[in-house]
C-alpha positions in Angstrom: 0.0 0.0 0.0 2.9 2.3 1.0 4.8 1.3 -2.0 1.1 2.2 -4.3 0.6 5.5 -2.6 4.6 6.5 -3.2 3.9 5.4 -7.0 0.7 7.6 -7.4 1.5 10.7 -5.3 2.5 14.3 -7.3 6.4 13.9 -8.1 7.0 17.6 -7.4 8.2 18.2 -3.6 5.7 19.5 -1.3 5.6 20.8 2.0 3.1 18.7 3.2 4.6 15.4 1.6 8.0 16.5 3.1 7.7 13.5 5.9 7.1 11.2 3.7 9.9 11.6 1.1 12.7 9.1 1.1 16.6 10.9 1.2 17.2 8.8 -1.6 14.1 10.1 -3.6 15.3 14.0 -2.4 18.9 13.2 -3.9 17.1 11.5 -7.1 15.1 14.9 -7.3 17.8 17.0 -6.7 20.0 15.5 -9.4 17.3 16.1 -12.0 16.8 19.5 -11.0 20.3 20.6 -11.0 20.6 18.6 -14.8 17.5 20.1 -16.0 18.6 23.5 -15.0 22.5 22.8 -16.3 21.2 21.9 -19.4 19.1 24.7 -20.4 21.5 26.9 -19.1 23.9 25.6 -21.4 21.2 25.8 -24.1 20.8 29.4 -23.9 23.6 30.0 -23.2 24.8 28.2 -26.5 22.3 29.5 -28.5 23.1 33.1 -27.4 26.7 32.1 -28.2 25.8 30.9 -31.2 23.8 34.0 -32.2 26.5 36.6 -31.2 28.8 34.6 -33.1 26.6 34.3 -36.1 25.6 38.2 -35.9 29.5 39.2 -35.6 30.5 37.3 -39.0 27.4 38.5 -40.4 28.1 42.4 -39.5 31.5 41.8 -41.0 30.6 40.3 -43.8 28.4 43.2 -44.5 31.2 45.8 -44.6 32.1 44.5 -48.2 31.4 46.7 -51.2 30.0 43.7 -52.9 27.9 41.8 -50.3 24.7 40.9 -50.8 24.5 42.2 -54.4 21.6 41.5 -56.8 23.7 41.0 -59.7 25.9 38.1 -58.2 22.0 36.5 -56.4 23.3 33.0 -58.2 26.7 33.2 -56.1 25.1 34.4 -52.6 26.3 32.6 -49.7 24.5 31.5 -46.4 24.7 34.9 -45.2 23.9 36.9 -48.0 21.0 35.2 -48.3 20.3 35.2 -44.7 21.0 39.1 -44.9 18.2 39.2 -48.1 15.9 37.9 -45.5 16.2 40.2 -42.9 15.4 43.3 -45.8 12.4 41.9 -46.4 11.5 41.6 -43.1 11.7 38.2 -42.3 14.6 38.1 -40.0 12.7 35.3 -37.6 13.6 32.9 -40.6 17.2 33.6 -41.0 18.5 31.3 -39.0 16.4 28.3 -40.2 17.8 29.3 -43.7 21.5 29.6 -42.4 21.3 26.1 -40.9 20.3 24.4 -43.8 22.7 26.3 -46.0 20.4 27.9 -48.3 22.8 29.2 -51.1 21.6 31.8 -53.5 21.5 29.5 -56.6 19.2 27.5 -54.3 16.9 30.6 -53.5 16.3 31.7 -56.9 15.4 28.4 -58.4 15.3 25.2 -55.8 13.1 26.5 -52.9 8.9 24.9 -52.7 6.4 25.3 -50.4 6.0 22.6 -49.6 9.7 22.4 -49.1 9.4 25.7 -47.0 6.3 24.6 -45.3 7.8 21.0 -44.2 11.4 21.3 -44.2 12.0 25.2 -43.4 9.0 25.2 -40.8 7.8 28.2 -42.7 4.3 29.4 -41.6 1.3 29.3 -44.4 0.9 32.7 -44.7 4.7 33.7 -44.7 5.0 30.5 -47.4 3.7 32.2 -50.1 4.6 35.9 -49.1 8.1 35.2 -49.6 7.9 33.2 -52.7 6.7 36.3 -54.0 9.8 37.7 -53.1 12.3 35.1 -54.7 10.3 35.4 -57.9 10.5 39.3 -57.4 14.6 38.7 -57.3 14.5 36.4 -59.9 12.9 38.8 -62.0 15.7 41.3 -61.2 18.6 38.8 -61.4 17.6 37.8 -64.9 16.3 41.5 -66.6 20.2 43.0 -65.2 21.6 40.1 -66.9 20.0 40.8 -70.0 20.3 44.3 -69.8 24.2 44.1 -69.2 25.0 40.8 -71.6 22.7 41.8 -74.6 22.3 45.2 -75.0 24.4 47.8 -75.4 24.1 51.0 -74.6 25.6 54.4 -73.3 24.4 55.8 -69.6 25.3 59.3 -69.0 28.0 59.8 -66.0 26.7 61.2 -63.4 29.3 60.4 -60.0 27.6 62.7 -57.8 23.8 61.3 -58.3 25.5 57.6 -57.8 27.5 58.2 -54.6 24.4 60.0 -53.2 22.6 56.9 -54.1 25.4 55.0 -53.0 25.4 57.2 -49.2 22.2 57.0 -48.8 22.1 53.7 -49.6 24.7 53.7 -46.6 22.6 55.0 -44.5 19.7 53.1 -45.1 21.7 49.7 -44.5 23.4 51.5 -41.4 19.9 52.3 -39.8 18.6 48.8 -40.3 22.0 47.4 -39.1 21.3 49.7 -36.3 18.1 48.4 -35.7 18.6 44.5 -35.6 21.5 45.3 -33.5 19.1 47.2 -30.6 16.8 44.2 -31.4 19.7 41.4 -30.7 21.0 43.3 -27.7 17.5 43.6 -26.1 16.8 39.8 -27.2 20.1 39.1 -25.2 19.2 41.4 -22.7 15.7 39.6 -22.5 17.6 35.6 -22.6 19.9 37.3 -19.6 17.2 38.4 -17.7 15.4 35.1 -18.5 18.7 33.4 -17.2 19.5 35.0 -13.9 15.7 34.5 -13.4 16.2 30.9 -14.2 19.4 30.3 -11.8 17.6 32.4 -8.9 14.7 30.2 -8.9 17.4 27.3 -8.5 19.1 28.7 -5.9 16.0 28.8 -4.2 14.9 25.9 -5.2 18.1 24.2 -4.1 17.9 26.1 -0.8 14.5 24.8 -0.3 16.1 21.6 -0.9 18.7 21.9 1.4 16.0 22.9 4.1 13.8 20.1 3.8 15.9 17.9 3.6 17.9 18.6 7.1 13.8 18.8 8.5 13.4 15.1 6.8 16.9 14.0 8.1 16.3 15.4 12.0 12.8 13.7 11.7 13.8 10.2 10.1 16.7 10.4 13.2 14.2 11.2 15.7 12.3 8.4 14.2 14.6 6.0 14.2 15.7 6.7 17.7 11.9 6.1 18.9 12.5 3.2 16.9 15.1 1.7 18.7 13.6 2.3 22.1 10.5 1.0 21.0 12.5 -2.2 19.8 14.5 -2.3 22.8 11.5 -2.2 25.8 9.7 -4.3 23.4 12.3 -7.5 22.9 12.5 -7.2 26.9 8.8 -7.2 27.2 9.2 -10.1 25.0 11.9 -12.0 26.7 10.0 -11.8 30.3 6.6 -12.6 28.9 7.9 -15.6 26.7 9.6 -16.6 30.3 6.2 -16.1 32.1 4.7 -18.2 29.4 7.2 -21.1 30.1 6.7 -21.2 33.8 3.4 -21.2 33.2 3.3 -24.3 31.0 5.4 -26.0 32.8 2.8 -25.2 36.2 0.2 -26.6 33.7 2.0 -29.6 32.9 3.0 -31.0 36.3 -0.7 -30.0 37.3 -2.0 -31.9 34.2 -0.2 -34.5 34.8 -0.8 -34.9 38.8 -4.8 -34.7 37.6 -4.0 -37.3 35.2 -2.3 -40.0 37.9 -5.2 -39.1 40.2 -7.6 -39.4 37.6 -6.0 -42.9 36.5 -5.8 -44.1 40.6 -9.7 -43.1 40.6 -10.6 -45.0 37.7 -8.7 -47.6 38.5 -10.6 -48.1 42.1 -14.2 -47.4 40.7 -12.8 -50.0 38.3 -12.3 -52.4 40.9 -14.9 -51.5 42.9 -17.2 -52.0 40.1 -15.8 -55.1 39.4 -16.3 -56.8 43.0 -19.6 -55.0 43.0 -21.0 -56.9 39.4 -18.9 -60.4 41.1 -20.7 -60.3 44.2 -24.3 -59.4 42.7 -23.5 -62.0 39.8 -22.9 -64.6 42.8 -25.7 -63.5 44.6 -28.0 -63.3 41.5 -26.9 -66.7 40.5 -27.5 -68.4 43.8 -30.8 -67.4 44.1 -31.5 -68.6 40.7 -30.2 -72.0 41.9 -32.3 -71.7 45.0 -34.9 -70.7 42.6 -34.4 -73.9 40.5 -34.5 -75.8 43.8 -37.7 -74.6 44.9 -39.3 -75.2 41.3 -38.0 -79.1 41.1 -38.9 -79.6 44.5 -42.4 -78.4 44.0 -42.8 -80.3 41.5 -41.2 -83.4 42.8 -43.8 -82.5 45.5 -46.7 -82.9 43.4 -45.6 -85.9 42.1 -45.1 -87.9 45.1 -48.5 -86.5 46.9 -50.2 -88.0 43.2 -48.6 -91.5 43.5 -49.4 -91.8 47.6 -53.1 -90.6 46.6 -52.9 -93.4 44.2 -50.9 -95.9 46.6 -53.6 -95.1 49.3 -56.2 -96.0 46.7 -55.4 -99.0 45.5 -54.1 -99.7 48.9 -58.3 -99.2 50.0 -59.5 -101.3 47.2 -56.3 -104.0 48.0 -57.4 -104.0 51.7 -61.5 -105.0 51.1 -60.1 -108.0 48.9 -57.2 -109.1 51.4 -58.2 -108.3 54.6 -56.6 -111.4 55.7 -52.3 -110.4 54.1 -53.4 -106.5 54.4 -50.8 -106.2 57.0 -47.8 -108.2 55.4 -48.6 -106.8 52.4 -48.7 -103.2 53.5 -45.8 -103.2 55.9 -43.9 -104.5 52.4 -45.4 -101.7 50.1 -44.1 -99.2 52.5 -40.8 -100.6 53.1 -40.7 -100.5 48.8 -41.7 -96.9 48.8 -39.3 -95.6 51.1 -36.2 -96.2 48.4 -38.4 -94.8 45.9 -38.8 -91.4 47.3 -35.4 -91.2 48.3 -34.7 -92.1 44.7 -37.2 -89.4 43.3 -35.9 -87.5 45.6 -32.0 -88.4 45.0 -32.3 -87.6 41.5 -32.7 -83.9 42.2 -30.4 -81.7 41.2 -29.2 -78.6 40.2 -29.3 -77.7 36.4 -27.4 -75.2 34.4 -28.1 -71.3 35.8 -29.8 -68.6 33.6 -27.4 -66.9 30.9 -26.0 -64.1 31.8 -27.3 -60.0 31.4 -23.4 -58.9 31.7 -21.5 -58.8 29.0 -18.3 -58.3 30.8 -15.3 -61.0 30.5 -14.7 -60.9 34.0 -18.2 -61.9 34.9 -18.5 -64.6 32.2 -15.7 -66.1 33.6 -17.2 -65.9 37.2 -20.0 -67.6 35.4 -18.3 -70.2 33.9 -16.5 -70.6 37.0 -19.5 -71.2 38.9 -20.6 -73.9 36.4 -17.6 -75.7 36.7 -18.0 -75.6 40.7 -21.8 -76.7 39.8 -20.4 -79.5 37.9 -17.3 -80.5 39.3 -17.9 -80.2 43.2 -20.3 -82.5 45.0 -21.0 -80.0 48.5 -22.3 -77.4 45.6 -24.6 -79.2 43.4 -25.5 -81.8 45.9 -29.3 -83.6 46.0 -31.9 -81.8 47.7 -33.6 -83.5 50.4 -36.6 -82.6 51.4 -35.8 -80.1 54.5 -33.2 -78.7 52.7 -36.0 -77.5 49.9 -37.9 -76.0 52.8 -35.0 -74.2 54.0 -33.8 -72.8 50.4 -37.1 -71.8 50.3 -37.9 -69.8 53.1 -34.2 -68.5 53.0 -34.9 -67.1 49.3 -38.2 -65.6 50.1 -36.7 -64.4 53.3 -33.9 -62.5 51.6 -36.0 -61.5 48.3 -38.2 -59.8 50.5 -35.6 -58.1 52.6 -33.9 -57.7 49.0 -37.2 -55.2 47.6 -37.3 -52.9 51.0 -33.7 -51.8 50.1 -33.9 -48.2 48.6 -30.7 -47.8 46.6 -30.8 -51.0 45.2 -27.8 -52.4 46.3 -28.1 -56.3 46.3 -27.4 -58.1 49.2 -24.9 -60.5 49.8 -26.6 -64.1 50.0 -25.2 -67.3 51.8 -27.6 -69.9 51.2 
């Protein structure tokens, strides 16, 4: 952006843009000014050279008895014809016709316009005014030539008629010599004027210069000082805040990581906890499902044998009204035969395999299958039920089921059947 506005801001030096000017870009500046003005000095001063130089040959030229006469127009030089210019009053083109060598053969029967207008730089109007003129000497050139060739004939003497001619003649050329001399002096009186003009408004300008560019240096040093406190207090800032910052993450990081172990310990005992908590309810959950299964066989068992004694006892009725005589033998050896049959109904009771699981933990399917193996394996834990034992599993389970509901957090009870 800074680099945008320096592109597209006014090239000339202003006060109010004096802050923002680079020393470089004032020296840059500078240099073009002082070329500028060196070279148009030497310009005008060449060109005024030039033109007294030219003027001086030309006014000495002119002090010869035969310059710049008609008859010998064919032989003029550069400054005779320049000179032919100036008395017919175009003196603004004798220098353009001095440059490019205009010779008096060259006047009389070479010049256009549109050579004049193109090459010469001669205005329109002018263009055609002084063609007039060449033809007008043209016209001279060639009648004097005829007249001094071809015909012959006698002219009267008369010395004192020619040299007034001749004097006044003089005079005439003197006065108009006179004249473009004022008017060269007081063009290089103008171009002198125009000069020291030119040079004071450099020295001003240079002093102008000069004074802005001390203001810009004493600012860009004040600037640069601020600078340097400004990057000193602010690296120290930055040294002790980057050191705060460190402390600080290293605070963080020994906190973090104390959080962390106590958060690993804690997890690690609700882990545990957890994990006797689901062993012990799994245990207790499976031993009243065993007590359960007990109490469901034995029931039914139950039924069974109360069926077959109702049965016994009936046929025992009908047997004793046909037999009354071996009703006693008889019975007393019925009974002693039923005795190894309940026990036997009653041996064959046992414990079968407990509900699947609702966990799906691998430490409680192992306590499951554990358990099983126990159930399987060990003869005190899947031993027959007798008959008081099923009343006792049974009143133990509904005793501890019912104490098991009144609980208000929910927490399952350890059971010892």
């Amino acid at each position: 952006i800074a680099e945008i506005k320096r592109l597209n801001r006014k090239s000339v030096l202003q006060a109010e843009e004096a802050d923002e000017w680079h020393p470089s870009e004032l020296a840059l500046v500078e240099q073009e000014m002082t070329k500028q003005i060196e070279s148009l000095v030497d310009q005008q001063i060449s060109k005024i050279k030039t033109k007294q130089e030219w003027q001086t040959e030309l006014e000495r030229r002119a002090l010869a008895a035969d310059f710049a006469d008609i008859n010998n127009a064919l032989k003029w030089d550069e400054y005779e014809v320049a000179y032919w210019l100036s008395t017919i009053g175009y003196e603004e083109y004798m220098q353009v016709f001095f440059q490019n060598k205009i010779r008096g053969d060259m006047l009389l029967y070479d010049l256009t316009a549109e050579f004049l207008q193109k090459d010469l730089r001669i205005r329109g109007l002018h263009v055609n005014t002084l063609l007039r003129a060449i033809q007008e000497l043209k016209g001279k050139v060639t009648r004097k030539l005829e007249i001094s060739e071809w015909m012959e004939c006698r002219i009267p003497s008369n010395e004192q008629k020619t040299k007034l001619a001749l004097l006044a003649q003089l005079k005439t050329m003197e006065d108009q010599w006179q004249q473009e001399k004022q008017s060269l002096v007081e063009q290089l009186q103008t171009t002198e004027k125009q000069l020291k003009l030119s040079q004071n408004q450099c020295e001003k300008f240079q002093q102008e210069l000069v004074h802005w560019t001390e203001k810009y240096q004493a600012a860009q040093e004040q600037h640069r000082s601020r600078m340097d406190q400004l990057t000193a207090s602010s690296s120290e800032q930055v040294l002790k805040y980057t050191e705060k910052l460190h402390e600080l993450v290293k605070d963080y990081e020994f906190r973090l990581k104390e959080k962390d172990e106590q958060r690993s310990i804690e997890i690690q005992t609700v882990k545990n906890t957890l994990e006797s908590t689901l062993r012990e309810s799994l245990e207790a959950k499976l031993r009243i499902q065993i007590s359960t299964e007990y109490d469901h066989k034995f029931s039914e068992e139950r039924k069974k044998i109360q069926e077959e004694l109702e049965q016994r006892m009936k046929s025992k009725f009908d047997t004793d009204h046909e037999n009354e005589s071996n009703g006693s033998e008889n019975g007393e050896s019925k009974h002693i035969n039923d005795k190894p049959r309940t026990s036997s109904k009653f041996e064959t009771l046992s414990v079968s395999r407990p509900l699947n699981s609702e966990f799906g933990s691998t430490a409680l399917s192992n306590l499951i299958t554990s358990l099983m193996e126990q159930k399987e394996n060990n003869s005190e834990f899947a031993k027959p039920v007798t008959l008081i034992s099923c009343f006792l599993i049974c009143f133990v389970t509904n005793y501890f089921y019912a104490k098991k509901k009144k609980k208000k957090k929910g927490k399952l009870l350890e059971l010892d059947v």
